[in-house]
Structures are given as C-alpha cells and as structure tokens.
C-alpha positions as CSV (number, residue, x, y, z in Angstrom):
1,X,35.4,52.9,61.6
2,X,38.8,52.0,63.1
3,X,41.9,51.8,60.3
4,X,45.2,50.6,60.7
5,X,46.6,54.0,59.5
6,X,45.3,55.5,63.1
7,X,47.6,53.0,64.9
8,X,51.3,54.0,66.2
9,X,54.3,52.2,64.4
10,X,54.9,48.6,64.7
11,X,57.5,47.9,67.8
12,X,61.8,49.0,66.6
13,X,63.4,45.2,65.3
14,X,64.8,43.5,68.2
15,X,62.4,44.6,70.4
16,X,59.2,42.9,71.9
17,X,56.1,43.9,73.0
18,X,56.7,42.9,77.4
19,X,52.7,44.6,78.2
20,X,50.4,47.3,77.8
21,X,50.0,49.6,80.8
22,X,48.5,53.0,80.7
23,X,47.0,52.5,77.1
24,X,50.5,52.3,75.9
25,X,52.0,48.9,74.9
26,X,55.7,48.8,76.2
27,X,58.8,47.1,74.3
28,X,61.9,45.9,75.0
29,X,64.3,43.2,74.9
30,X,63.9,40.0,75.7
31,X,65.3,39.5,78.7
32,X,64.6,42.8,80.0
33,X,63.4,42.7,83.7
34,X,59.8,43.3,84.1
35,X,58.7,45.9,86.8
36,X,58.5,44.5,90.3
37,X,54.7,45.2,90.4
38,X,54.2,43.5,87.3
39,X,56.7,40.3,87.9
40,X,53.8,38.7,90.6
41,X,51.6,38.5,88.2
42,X,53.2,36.6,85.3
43,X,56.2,34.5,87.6
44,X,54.1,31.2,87.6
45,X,53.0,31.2,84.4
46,X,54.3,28.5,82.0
47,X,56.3,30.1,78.9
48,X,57.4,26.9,77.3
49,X,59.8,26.9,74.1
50,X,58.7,23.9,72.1
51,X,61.5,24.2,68.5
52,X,60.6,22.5,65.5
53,X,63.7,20.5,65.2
54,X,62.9,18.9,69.0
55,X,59.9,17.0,67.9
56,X,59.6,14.4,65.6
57,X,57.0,14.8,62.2
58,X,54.9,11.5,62.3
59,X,55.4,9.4,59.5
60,X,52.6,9.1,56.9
61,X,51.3,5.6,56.9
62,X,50.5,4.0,53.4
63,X,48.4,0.8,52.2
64,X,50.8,-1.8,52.1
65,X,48.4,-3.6,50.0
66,X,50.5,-3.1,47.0
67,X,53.7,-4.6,47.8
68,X,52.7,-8.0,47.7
69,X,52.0,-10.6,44.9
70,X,48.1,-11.0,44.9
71,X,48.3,-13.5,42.4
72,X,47.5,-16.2,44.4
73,X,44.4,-14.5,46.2
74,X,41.2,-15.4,44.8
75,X,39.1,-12.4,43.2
76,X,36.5,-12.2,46.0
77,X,38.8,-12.6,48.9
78,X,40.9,-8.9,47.0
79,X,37.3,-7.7,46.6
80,X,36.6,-7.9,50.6
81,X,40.1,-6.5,51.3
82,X,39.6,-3.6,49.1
83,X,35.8,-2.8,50.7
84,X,37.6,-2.3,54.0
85,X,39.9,-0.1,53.0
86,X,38.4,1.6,50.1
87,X,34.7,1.3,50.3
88,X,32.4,0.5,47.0
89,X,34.7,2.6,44.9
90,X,37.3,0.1,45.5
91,X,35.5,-2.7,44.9
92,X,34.8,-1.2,41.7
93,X,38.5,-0.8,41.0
94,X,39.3,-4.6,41.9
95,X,36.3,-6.2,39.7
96,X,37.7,-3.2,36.6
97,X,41.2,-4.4,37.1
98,X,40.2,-7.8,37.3
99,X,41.5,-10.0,33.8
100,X,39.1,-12.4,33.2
101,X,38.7,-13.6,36.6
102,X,34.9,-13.4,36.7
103,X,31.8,-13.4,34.4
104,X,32.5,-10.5,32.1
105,X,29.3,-9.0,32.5
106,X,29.7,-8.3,35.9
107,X,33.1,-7.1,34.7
108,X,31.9,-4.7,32.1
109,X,29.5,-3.3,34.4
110,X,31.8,-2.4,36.9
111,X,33.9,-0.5,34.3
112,X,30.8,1.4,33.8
113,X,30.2,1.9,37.4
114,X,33.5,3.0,38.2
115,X,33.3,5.7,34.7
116,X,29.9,7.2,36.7
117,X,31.7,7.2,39.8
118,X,34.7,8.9,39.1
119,X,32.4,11.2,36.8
120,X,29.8,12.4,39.4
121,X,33.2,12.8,41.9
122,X,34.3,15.2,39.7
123,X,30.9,16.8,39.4
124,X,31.2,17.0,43.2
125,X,34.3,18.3,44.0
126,X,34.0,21.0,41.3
127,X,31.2,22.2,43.1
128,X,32.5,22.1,46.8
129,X,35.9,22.3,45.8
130,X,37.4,21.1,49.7
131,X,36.2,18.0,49.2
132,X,38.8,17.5,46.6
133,X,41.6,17.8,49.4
134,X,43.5,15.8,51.3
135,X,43.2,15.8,54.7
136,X,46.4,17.8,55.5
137,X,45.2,19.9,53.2
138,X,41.9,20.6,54.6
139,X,42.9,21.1,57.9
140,X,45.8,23.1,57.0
141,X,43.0,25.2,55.1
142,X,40.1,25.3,57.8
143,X,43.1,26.0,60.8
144,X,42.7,29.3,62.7
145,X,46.7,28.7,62.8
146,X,48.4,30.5,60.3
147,X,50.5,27.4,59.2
148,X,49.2,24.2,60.7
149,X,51.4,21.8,58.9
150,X,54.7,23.8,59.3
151,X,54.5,25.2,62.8
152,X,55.3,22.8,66.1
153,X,52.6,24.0,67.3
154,X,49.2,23.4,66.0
155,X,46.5,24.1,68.6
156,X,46.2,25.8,71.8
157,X,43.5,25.8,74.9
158,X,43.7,27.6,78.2
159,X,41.2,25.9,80.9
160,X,38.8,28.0,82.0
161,X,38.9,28.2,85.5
162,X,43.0,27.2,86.6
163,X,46.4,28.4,85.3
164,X,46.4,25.7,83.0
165,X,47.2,25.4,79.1
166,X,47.3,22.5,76.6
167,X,49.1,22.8,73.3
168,X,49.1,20.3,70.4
169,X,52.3,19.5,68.8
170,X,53.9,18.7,65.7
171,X,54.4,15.5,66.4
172,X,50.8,14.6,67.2
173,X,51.2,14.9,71.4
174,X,49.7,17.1,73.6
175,X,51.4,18.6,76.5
176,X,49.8,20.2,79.6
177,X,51.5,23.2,81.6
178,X,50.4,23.8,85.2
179,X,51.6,26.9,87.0
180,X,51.0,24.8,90.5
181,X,52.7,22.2,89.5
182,X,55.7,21.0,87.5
183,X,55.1,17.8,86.0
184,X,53.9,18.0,82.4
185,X,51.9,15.1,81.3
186,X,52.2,14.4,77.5
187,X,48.8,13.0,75.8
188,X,49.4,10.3,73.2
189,X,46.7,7.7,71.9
190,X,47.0,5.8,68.4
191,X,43.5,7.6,67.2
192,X,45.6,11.0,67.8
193,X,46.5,12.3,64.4
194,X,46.6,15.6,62.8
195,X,45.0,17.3,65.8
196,X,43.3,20.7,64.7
197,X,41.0,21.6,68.2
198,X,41.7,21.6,71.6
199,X,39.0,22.2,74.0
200,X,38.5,22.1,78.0
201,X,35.1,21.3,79.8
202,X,33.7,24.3,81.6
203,X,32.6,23.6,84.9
204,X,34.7,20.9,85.6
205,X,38.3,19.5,86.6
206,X,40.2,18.3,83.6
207,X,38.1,17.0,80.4
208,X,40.0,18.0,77.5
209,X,38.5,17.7,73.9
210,X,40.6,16.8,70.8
211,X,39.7,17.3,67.4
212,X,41.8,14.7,65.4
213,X,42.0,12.8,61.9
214,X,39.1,10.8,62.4
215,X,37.8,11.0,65.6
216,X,37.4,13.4,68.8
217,X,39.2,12.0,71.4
218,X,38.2,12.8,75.2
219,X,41.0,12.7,78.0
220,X,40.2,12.6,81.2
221,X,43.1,13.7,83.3
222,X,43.6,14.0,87.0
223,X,44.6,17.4,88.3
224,X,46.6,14.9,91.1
225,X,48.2,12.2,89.5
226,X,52.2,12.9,89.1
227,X,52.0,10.9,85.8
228,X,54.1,12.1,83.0
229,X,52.2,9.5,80.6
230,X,48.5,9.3,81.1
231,X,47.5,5.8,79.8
232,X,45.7,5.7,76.2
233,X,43.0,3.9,79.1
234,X,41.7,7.9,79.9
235,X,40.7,8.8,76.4
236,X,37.1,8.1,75.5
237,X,36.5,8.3,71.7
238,X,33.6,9.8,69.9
239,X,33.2,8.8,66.1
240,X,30.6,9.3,63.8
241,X,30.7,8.0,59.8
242,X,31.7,10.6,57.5
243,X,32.9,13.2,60.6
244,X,36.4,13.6,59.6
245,X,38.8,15.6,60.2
246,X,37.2,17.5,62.9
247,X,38.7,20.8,63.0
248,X,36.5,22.1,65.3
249,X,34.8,21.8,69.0
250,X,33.0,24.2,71.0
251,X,31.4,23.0,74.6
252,X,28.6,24.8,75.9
253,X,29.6,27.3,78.6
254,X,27.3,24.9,81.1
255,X,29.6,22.2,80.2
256,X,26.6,19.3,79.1
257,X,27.0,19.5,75.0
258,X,29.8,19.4,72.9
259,X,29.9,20.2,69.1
260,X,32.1,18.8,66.9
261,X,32.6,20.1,63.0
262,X,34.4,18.9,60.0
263,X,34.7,20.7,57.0
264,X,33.3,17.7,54.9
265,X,30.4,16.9,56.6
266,X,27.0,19.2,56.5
267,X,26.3,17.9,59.3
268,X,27.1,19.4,62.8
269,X,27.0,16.9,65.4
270,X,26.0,17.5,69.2
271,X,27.7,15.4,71.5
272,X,26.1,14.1,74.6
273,X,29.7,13.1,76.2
274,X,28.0,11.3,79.4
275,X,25.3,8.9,76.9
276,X,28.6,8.7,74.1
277,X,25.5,9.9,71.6
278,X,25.1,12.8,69.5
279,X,22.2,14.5,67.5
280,X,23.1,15.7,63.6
281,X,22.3,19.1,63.0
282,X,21.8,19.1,59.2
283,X,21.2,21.6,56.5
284,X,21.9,21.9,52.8
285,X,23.7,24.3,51.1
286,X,27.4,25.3,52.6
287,X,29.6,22.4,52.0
288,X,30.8,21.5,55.9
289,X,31.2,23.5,59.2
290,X,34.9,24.9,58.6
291,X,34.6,27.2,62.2
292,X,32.8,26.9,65.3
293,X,32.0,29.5,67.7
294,X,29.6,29.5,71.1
295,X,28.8,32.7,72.4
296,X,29.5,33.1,76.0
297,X,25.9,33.4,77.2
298,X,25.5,29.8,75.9
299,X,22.0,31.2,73.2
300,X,23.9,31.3,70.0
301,X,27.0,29.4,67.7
302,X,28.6,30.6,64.9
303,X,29.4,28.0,62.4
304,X,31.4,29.3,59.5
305,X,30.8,27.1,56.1
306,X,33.7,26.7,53.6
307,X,31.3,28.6,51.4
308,X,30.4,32.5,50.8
309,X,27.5,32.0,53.5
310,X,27.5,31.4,57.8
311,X,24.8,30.4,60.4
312,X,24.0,31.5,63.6
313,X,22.4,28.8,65.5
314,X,19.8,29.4,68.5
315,X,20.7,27.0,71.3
316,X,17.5,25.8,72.9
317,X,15.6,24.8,69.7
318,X,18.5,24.6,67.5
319,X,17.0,26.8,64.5
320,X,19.7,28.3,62.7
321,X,19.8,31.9,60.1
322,X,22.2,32.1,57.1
323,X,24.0,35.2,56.5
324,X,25.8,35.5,53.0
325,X,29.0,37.0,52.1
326,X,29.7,38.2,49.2
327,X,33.3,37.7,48.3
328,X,34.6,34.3,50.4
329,X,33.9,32.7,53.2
330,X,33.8,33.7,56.7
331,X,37.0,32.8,58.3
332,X,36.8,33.1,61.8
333,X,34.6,35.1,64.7
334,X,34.2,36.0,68.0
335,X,31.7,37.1,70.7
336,X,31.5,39.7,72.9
337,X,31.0,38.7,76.5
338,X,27.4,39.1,76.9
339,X,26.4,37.4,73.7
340,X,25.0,40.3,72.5
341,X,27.4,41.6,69.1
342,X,29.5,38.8,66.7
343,X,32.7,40.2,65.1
344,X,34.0,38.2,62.0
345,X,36.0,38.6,58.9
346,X,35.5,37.2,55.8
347,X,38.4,35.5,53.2
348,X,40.1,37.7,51.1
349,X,38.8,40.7,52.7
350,X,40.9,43.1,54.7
351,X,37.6,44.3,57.2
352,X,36.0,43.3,60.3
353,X,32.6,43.2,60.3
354,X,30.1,42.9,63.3
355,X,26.5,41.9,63.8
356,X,24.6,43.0,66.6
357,X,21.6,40.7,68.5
358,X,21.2,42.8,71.5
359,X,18.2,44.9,70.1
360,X,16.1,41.4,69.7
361,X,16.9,39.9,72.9
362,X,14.1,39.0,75.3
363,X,11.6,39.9,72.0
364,X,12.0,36.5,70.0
365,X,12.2,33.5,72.4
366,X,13.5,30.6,70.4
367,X,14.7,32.2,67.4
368,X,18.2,33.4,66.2
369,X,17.1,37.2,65.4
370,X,20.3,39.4,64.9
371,X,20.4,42.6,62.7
372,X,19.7,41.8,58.7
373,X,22.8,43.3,57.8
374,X,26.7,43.4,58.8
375,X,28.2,46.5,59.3
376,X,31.8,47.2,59.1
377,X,33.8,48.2,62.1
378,X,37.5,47.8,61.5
379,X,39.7,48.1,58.4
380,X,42.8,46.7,58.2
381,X,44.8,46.7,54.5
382,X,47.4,47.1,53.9
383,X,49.3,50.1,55.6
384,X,52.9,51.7,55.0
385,X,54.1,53.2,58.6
386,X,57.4,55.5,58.0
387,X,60.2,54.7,61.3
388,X,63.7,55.5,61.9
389,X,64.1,51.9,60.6
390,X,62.5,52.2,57.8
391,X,59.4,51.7,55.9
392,X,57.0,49.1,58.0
393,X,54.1,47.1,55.8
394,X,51.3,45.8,57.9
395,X,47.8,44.4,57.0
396,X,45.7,42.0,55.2
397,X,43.2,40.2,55.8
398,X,42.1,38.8,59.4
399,X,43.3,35.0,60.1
400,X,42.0,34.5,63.8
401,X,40.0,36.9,66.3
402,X,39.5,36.6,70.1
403,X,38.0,39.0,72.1
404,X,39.1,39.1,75.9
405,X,36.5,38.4,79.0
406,X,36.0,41.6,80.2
407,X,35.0,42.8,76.9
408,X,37.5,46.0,76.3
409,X,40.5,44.3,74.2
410,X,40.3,42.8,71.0
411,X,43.2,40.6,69.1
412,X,43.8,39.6,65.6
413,X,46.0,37.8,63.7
414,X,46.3,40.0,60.7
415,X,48.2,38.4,57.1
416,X,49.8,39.9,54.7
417,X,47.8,39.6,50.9
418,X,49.3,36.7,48.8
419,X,52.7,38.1,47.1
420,X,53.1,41.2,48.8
421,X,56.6,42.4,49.6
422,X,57.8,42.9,53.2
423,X,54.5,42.1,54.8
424,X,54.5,39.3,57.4
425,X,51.8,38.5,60.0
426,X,51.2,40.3,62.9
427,X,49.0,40.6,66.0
428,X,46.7,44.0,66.0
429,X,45.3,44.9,69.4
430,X,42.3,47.2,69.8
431,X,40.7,48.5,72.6
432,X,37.2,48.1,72.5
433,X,33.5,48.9,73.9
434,X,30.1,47.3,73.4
435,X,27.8,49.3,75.8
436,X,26.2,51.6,74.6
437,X,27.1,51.0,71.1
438,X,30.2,49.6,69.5
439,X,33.9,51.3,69.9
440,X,37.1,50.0,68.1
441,X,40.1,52.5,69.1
442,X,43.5,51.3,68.4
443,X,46.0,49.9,70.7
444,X,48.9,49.1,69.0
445,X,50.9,45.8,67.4
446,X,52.5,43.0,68.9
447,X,56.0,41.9,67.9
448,X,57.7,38.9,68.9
449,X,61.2,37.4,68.8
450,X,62.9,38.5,65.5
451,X,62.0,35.7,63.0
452,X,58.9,34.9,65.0
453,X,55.6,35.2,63.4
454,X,52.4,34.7,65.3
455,X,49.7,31.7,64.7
456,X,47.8,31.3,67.5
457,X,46.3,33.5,69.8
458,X,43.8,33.1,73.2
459,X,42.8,35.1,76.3
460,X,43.3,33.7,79.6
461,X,39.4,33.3,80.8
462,X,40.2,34.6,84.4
463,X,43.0,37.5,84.6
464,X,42.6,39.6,87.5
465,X,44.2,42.8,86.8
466,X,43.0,43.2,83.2
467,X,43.3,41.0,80.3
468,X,46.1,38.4,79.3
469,X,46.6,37.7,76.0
470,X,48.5,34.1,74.7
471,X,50.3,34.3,71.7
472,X,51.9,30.8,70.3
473,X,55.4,31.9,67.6
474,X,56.4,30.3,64.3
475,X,59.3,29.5,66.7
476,X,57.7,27.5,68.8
477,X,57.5,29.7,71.9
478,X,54.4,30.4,74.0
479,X,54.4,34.0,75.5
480,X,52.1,36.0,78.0
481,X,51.4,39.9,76.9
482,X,49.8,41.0,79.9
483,X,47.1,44.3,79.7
484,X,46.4,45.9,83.0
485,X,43.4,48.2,83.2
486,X,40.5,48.8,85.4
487,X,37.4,47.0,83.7
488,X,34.5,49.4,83.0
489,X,31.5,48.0,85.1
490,X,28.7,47.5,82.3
491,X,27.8,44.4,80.9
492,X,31.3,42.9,79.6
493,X,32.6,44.0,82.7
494,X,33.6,41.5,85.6
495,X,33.4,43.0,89.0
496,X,36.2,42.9,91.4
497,X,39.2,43.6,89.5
498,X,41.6,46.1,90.2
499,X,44.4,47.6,88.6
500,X,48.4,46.9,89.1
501,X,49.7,46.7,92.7
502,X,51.6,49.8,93.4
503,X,50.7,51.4,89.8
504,X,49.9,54.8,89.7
505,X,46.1,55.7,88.1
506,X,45.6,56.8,84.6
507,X,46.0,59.7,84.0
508,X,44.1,59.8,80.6
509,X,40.8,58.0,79.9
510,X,40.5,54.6,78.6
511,X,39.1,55.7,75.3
512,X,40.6,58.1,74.0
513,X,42.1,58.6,70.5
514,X,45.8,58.2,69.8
C-alpha cells in the first residue's frame, strides 16, 4: 500500500511544479524557460488566466410575486399563479392564507393538507438529508471542484481527439480555447445556470454537453465558424421533470448515449441525443446519482449515490450491483484504461480503494461481476514532511481522481480534514501499474502559484510523449504539467509514443521506489 509518508517533500514556496521528466518532477519559477526539447510540445497550448474579479457573479432571480398588491386578484386566479410557480404545495399555501375568501371547508382542509405536507417534507429530508438543500448548495456539495461557488472556474472538459478545452465560468459562460486557432467563442443561453458538467462527444467534431440548473444543454459548435458568440440557436435542450441540477454527464466512448445525473433524482436518465428521448434507469435506495463515471471500454458506469452505498452498472443490459461503504459516500472514481480495475475514495476517509473486474471478464456476459470486496491501495492522511522551510502538512481525504490514458499516472486532488492547521489542498501524483496486478509508487506533489489551490484536474486524452495533466487554480489560471515517459506496452499502454525529442534514456526503471 502506497502512503504519503513515502513521497519526497512538497515543492520550496515560490516555486512550481514546470514537469516530470526522469521520474523526477522539476520546479521552478514561473517564468522560468522551459528546455528547448520540451518548449514544442506545450507552445500551442492554451494557458488562459480567467481572475475572479474579471467576471461578473449572476444575479439571483427572485419571485416578484410579492411586491405587488394582490388584493384586487380573485382567489382562483392567485391559486393558478401560485401552481406555476410553486406546484400543489403552493396552492395549499394560497387557499391556507386565504381570509375568508372561499367556503371554509375547503379552507380548513387545506390547512390540514399543508400541516401533512410540510410534516412528511420533513420526514423526507431527514432521511435524505440533500434534499433539504438549495440548489447552490447541492451542487456546491456533489462538485468534483473543490469550491464550486467561490472559484471562477467551475467545470472543465478537454475534447477528446483535438487541442481543444472548454471551461465554465463564474459567471455562467463557457469559453472554448483552440490551440489552431485564436478566436474563443463564449457559450451563453438563458437555460445556462449554475453549470456543474462539461462534456464533449467522442467520435465527433464539436458536441459539447452542459450540466446546468435545470436542464442539459447541447451546443453544437463549428470547428470553422470565426464567431466569437455562437447564437443561443445551436443549443438543443434536454429536460426531464424532477432532473435538476444535473451535476453530472458521462457519453459513451462510441459517442450514441449520454447519461445525465442529478443528485435529487433516483433516477439515471439515458439520453438518446439524435431521437431528444431518454430511458430512466431507476432503483430505490441511495437518494440521487451525485457522480458519474464510464469506463473507457464503454461495459461499465460508476454512479456514486449521496448515500454510504455505489453501483456499477453493466452497459448492454443495464443491470447494475451495489457496493456499500461504511463510513460516507463514495465521492469520486476513476477507471483504468482497459476497464478492467475502479479506484475511488469514499467521504471522510483519507484511503483509496480499488476494485478489480478483470478476473470475470469474458466469464459473465451481461452482468456487472467485479470482486466482492474493496481493497485498499493508497493512504493518504495526514502527513508532516520536515524542509529547510519548515514543517509541510499534506493529506486528507480524496476530492477528485483521474487516471491518465496510458494507464501509468494517477492524480488526486487531496483536502485537508475540516479544522486542521496549515493544511491546504494539493495535487498527489503517483505512478502506477495495472498489468499484472496493481502498483501505486509515489511521484511527488504539485504546487502552483503561491496562493493558488487546485480544484480541478483532467488528462489530455491524446498526449504523445507521455501524459499531460490539466490543473484549473483557485486563481483562476489553467496550467499544463507535462509527464514524459515511454509507455509500457501492455494493456493501458498506447503504441507509438516515444519519449522527449533530444532527451537522454532513463537511466533508472520506471518503477522503482523513491
């Protein structure tokens, strides 16, 4: 098992981390020249600075219902304003509120409607207790970004076959960054609020997925137009009753299906984005779908409950197992390449945990099948590291997880425990192995500008020296840490790469420990 304790000290202050190179990560400042080998690789590549104080929060919009005199409105015509806006427990508030305007029977009775209302609300929300929050607050909750509400920006998406990026910002846009080109359209639509999940169509040119306030929103954007403004004409929206806020999307890696999740509705929804219909996947037990997750080999999703239990879904007849946890629930996940092993972490819990589901594979057609029990791979608490700086805390528990396409690097947000002193978040990189069994060797920590705390983190799908990691700041800046390695041919490997351009070999193996 891998531990924190095994990794070297966390970056000097003022330094950050430039790229890894030889299993080492190297530092410096920030406007330190890159070597000349490594400058071709990461010249075109968009590293945009998006400040809070630069965008604009949107206003909150309230029922202006209230600041006029209804006096003069008859009781049914309130009643039918207060159904649109409120539903039957609004109704119920207009006849309760109503003085003598109407038989007092049906009066009386809506009191004691509205009493058993209110009552089994209670009930509810007790038992699922996100249902009780607002919807700030549940996607602020459910995020993989360490602060949604507070950072500018609050969702990222690299597209999977181009040098191409969208990020969602503070002030409910979406920008798109193009290394061949440099116009950057900015997405805006009145249905795009609180966005909490960007997510590009594989296998195709530019269909980009939004999880929003009450909708998803589709944009379909063309790689030629020189349009700064796409017209709110390109979205397509996909609603569904009771789906709101989507927080997450996952497309199938053959690009047909989309799934959508919100953390309020049991019901995960499978979009058919061509027919503009979808198919309910429902279960009981769980609350909502807080976290989605589709393996790379398109068989299985992870959907992670806002409850102490997860499924694993099989994609062709869409039977799903549950796996409990015992402490929280399971807060984010990813896959290995091949589909074959699931890393997750669970709330409150400073471990990483991995299932494996190669040992069934090719044995039971058309069920999930996995290992019964999680084992744990990684530990990462809370750790004191002694420099010539002084003392360094680092650990907690595991906010977001990606694992990078060729298999052999793993990043994590990790976050300090609630009320500890001097810890902060911080990016732990690991170098990994899945073939022949699971490896987890350390790598080392990321640091970014001072101040600058990570919340967001994705691998470019395509690098072709190694692996290329995306970290989005507290600060608003989106940065590239490259990782240049040779790829192990195996089954996460991808054929073809080679290493730096004018770098010498290793001269120590890949895995080997610090």
């Amino acid at each position: 098992m891998c531990s924190l304790a095994l990794f070297p000290p966390p970056p000097p202050p003022g330094d950050i981390t430039l790229y890894e190179f030889n299993n080492v990560l190297a530092c410096g400042r920030l406007h330190e020249q890159l070597p000349l080998a490594l400058q071709s690789q990461l010249s075109q590549l968009p590293t945009p600075t998006l400040p809070k104080e630069s965008l604009k929060a949107p206003s909150r919009e309230h029922s202006t219902r209230a600041a006029f005199s209804q006096h003069q409105e008859s009781l049914w015509k309130r009643c039918l304003s207060a159904w649109r806006e409120l539903g039957i427990c609004g109704v119920l508030q207009e006849l309760a509120g109503a003085q003598e305007e109407g038989p007092r029977c049906l009066l009386a009775a809506s009191r004691c409607l509205l009493a058993a209302c209110r009552l089994l609300a209670w009930l509810h929300s007790s038992l699922l207790p996100a249902l009780s929050l607002t919807t700030e607050e549940l996607i602020t909750e459910f995020s993989q970004a360490v602060d949604w509400a507070g950072c500018p920006i609050r969702a990222f998406a690299w597209h999977p076959h181009t040098n191409k990026f969208a990020v969602a910002l503070l002030d409910d846009s979406i920008r798109v960054h193009n290394s061949c080109s440099a116009t950057i359209p900015s997405l805006k639509h009145r249905l795009q609020r609180q966005v909490a999940a960007l997510a590009w169509k594989p296998l195709g040119a530019s269909l980009l997925a939004v999880g929003c306030q009450s909708c998803v929103l589709l944009w379909h954007l063309d790689p030629t137009s020189l349009s700064t403004r796409p017209s709110s004409g390109c979205a397509q929206v996909l609603s569904y009753p009771g789906h709101c806020p989507v927080t997450s999307l996952a497309w199938a890696p053959s690009g047909q299906l989309l799934l959508s999740a919100s953390p309020v509705d049991t019901a995960l929804l499978v979009w058919d984005v061509s027919r503009e219909s979808c198919v309910q996947l429902q279960w009981f037990g769980g609350g909502g779908v807080s976290y989605l997750a589709w393996s790379p080999d398109g068989s299985k999703v992870l959907a992670a409950t806002p409850s102490a239990v997860f499924r694993v879904w099989e994609a062709q007849t869409w039977t799903c197992e549950r796996w409990p946890t015992l402490s929280g629930r399971c807060q984010t996940g990813c896959w290995s390449p091949d589909g074959s092993r699931l890393l997750f972490s669970v709330l409150g819990e400073a471990l990483i945990y991995s299932l494996s589901f190669s040992e069934y594979r090719g044995e039971m057609q058309g069920q999930v099948g996995g290992s019964k029990t999680a084992s744990i791979v990684a530990d990462v608490s809370l750790t004191t590291f002694e420099t010539p700086y002084g003392e360094e805390r680092v650990g907690g528990q595991v906010q977001a997880m990606v694992w990078d396409p060729t298999g052999q690097r793993l990043a994590a947000i990790i976050r300090g425990p609630p009320g500890a002193a001097g810890s902060q978040a911080t990016v732990a990189v690991f170098r990994t192995r899945n073939s022949p069994v699971l490896e987890l060797l350390p790598c080392g920590f990321l640091r970014g500008e001072p101040g600058a705390e990570p919340q967001l983190l994705s691998f470019h799908p395509s690098f072709p020296q190694g692996a290329l990691l995306t970290v989005c700041w507290s600060t608003g800046r989106v940065s590239h840490v490259p990782f240049f390695f040779s790829p192990a041919q195996g089954p996460c490997a991808s054929p073809g790469r080679s290493p730096v351009p004018g770098a010498r070999a290793r001269e120590q193996p890949l895995f080997c420990e610090l």
